[in-house]
C-alpha positions in Angstrom: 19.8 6.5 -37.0 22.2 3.8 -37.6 22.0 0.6 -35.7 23.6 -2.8 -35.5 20.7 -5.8 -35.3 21.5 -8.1 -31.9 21.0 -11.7 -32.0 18.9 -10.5 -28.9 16.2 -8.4 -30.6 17.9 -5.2 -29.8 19.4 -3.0 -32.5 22.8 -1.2 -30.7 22.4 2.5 -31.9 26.0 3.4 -33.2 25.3 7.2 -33.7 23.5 10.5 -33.0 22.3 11.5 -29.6 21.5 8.0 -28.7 24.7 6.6 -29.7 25.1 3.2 -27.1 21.3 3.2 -26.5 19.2 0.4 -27.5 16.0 -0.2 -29.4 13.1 -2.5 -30.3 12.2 -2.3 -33.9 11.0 -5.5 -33.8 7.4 -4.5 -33.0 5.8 -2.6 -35.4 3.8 -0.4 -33.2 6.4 1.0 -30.9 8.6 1.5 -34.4 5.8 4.0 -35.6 5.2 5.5 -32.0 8.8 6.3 -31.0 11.4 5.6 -31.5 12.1 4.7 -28.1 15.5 4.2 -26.5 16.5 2.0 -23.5 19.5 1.0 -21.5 20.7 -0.8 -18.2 22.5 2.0 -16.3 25.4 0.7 -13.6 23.1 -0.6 -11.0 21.0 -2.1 -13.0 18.1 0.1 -13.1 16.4 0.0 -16.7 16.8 3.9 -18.5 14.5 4.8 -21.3 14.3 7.9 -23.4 12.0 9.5 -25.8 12.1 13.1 -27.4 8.2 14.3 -28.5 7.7 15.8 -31.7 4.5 16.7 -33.3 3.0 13.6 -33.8 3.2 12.5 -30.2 1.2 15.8 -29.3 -2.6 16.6 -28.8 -4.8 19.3 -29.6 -3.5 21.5 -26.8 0.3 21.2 -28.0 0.9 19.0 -24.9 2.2 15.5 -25.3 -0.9 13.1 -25.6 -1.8 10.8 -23.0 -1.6 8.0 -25.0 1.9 8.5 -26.2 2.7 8.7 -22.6 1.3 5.6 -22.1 2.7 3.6 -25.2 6.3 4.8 -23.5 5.2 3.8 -20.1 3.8 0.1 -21.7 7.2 -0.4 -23.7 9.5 0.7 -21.2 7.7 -1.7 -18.8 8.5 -4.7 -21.3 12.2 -3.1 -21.4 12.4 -2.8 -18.1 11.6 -6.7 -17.9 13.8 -7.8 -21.0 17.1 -5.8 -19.9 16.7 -6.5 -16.1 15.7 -10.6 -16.2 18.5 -11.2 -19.4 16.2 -11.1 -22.0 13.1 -12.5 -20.8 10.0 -11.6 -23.0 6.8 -10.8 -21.8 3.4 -9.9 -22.6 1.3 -6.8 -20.7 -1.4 -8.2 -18.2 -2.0 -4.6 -16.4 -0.9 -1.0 -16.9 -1.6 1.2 -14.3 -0.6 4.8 -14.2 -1.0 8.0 -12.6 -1.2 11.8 -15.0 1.3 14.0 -12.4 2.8 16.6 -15.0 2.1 17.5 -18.9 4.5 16.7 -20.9 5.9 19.9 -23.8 7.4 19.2 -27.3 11.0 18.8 -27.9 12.6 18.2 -24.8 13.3 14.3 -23.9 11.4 12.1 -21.5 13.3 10.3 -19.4 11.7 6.7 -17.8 13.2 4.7 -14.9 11.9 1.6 -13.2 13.0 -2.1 -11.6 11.3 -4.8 -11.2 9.9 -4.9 -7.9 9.1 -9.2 -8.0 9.3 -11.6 -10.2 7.1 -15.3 -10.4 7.4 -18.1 -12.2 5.3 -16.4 -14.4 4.7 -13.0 -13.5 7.0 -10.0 -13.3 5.8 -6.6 -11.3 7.4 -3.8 -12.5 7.2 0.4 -11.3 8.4 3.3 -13.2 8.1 6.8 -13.8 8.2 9.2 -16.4 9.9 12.8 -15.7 10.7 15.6 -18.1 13.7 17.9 -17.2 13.7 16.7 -14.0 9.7 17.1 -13.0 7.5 13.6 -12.8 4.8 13.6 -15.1 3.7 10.3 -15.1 3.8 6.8 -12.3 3.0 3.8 -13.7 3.1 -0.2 -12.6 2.6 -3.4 -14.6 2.1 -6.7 -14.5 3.7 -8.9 -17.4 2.9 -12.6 -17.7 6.6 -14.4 -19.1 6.3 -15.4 -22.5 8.7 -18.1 -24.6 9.1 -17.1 -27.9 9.2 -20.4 -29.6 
């Protein structure tokens, strides 16, 4: 993958698959789980996109719950940063709801808005779907962060 670093944090994918998506690689953890991609679509609804390979599967040959999770827990802080112009923001709750198994291979697709933001709190809802089947719901709260 070849990206261009943003003086906003993002890196601007220039080619492959994900060519004019966006990524994170600033946190370590979401670097090693993904990669993830993300991107505002024309009315403003955050898009993000993952494609499981073996490591993101469990002992069944299903994708793991947790990797589910970690995607639902970034994309929430995605959908926060690319919706509110860059506004950080650490996670206060994740909820979520298991609907669908997730197979190898074939991407996972999350959507979501911001459903109200605070002062300091943003509420966000999302889901997760896989060829065009839900297979996971999740909410969160995020408390806004300033990074200096």
């Amino acid at each position: 993958m070849t990206s261009v670093d943003g003086s906003d944090g993002w890196h601007h994918v220039q080619d492959g698959p994900f060519a004019g998506w966006l990524t994170w690689p600033a946190d370590p953890f979401e670097t090693l789980s993904g990669p993830f991609y993300f991107r505002t679509e024309a009315d403003g609804t955050a898009h993000g996109v993952f494609v499981p390979v073996n490591k993101h599967l469990n002992g069944h040959g299903i994708v793991h719950g947790g990797a589910l999770l970690t995607f639902a827990d970034t994309m929430a802080g995605s959908i926060l940063q690319l919706t509110l112009n860059g506004q950080l923001g650490v996670t206060v709750t994740l909820n979520s709801e298991f609907v669908g198994a997730g197979l190898p291979n074939a991407s996972i697709e999350a959507t979501g808005h911001v459903v109200r933001a605070t002062r300091s709190l943003v509420f966000v809802q999302g889901l997760l779907s896989q060829e065009g089947q839900p297979i996971l719901t999740f909410s969160s709260v995020l408390k806004k962060v300033n990074p200096n």
